[in-house]
C-alpha positions in Angstrom: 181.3 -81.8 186.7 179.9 -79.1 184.3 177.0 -80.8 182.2 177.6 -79.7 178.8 174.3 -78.5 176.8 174.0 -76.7 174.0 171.3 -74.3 174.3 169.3 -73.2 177.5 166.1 -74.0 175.8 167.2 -77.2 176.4 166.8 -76.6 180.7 164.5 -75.2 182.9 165.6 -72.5 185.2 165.2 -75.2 188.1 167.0 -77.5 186.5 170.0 -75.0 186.0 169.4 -74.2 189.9 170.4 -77.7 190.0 173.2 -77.8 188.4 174.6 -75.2 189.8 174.2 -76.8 193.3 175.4 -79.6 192.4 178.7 -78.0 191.3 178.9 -76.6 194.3 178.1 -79.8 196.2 180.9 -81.6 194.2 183.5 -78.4 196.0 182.8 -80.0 199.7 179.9 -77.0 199.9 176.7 -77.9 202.2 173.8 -76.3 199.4 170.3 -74.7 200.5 168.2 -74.1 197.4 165.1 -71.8 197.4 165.1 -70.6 200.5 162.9 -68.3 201.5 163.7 -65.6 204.1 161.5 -62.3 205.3 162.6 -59.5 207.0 159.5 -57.1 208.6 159.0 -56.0 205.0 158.8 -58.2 202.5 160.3 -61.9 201.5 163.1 -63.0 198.9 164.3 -65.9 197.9 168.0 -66.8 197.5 168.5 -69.5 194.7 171.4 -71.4 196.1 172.9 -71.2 199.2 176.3 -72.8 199.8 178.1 -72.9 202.4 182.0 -74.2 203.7 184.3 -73.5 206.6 182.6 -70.6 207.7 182.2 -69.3 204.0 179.0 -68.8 202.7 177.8 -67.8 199.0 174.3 -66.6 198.2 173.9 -67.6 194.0 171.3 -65.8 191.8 171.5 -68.3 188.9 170.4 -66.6 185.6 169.8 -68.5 182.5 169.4 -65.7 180.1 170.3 -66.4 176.2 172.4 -64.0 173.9 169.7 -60.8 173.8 171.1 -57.5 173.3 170.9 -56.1 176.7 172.3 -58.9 178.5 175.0 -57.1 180.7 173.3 -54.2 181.5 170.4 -56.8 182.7 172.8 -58.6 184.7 174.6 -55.6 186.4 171.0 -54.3 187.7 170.4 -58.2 189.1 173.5 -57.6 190.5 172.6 -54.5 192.4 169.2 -56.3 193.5 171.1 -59.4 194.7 173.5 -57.7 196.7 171.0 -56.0 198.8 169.3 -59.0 199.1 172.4 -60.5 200.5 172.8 -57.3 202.8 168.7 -58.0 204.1 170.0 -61.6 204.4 172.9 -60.6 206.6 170.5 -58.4 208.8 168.0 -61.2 209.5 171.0 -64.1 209.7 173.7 -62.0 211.6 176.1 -64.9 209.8 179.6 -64.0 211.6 181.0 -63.8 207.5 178.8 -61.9 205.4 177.5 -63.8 202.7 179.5 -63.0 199.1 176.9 -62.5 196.4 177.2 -64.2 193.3 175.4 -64.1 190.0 176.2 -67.0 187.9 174.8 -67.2 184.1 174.7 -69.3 181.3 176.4 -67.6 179.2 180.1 -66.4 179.6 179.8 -62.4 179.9 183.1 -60.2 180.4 181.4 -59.0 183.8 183.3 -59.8 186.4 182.7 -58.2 189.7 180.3 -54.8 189.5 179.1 -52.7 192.5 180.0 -56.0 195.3 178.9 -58.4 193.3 180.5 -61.6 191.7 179.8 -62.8 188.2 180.8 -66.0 186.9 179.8 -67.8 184.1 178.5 -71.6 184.4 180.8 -72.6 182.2 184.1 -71.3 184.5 182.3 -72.1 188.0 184.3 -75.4 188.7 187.6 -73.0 188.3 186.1 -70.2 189.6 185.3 -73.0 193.1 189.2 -74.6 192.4 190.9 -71.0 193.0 188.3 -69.3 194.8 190.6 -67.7 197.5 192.7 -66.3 194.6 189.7 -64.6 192.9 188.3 -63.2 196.3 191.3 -61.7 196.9 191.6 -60.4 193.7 188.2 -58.9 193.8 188.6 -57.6 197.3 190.9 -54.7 195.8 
């Protein structure tokens, strides 16, 4: 299912968004993108919002290229994602707490910082195929 391109000049970030989604949507996952959601202090938006058997995974998609302070960059939208999933969880009361997950575009060794996940776009189909293996990896 992953579309193979060879730079992300090539892609908008709303078309990534996409693809993403649709990688998801190709798992058996129901997808919400964009969504908007405000607590009594400000809004945020969640980029893609899947959802299966009572699991749900809130996805900051970032299409950033091979600059020099790429993980570092990624571990502080990590931080920012998660507590938007926690401001999520406090508006939604979802039974199963949303996991947050970054995925880029390019393949970083950052795995899992701070209650985060971090998977690449390229290993997102096997990250979906063995996903109860990784969240129980991850869990420890």
């Amino acid at each position: 299912m992953n579309i193979k391109i060879d730079s992300e000049d090539e892609i908008t970030w709303q078309a990534f968004e996409g693809m993403v989604g649709k990688i998801f949507e190709s798992h058996g996952f129901d997808i919400r993108y964009r969504w908007v959601f405000k607590n009594e202090r400000r809004k945020y938006e969640i980029d893609v919002f899947a959802e299966r058997y009572g699991r749900s995974i809130s996805v900051d998609c970032k299409r950033y290229g091979k600059g020099r302070y790429r993980v570092s960059q990624l571990k502080s939208e990590g931080r920012k994602h998660k507590q938007r999933c926690e401001e999520l969880q406090k508006v939604f009361k979802f039974k199963v707490k949303p996991i947050p997950m970054i995925v880029a575009w390019i393949d970083d060794p950052l795995l899992f910082e701070d209650g985060c996940l971090f998977v690449s776009y390229e290993k997102l189909e096997d990250f979906l195929d063995n996903m109860e293996y990784y969240l129980e990896v991850f869990k420890n």
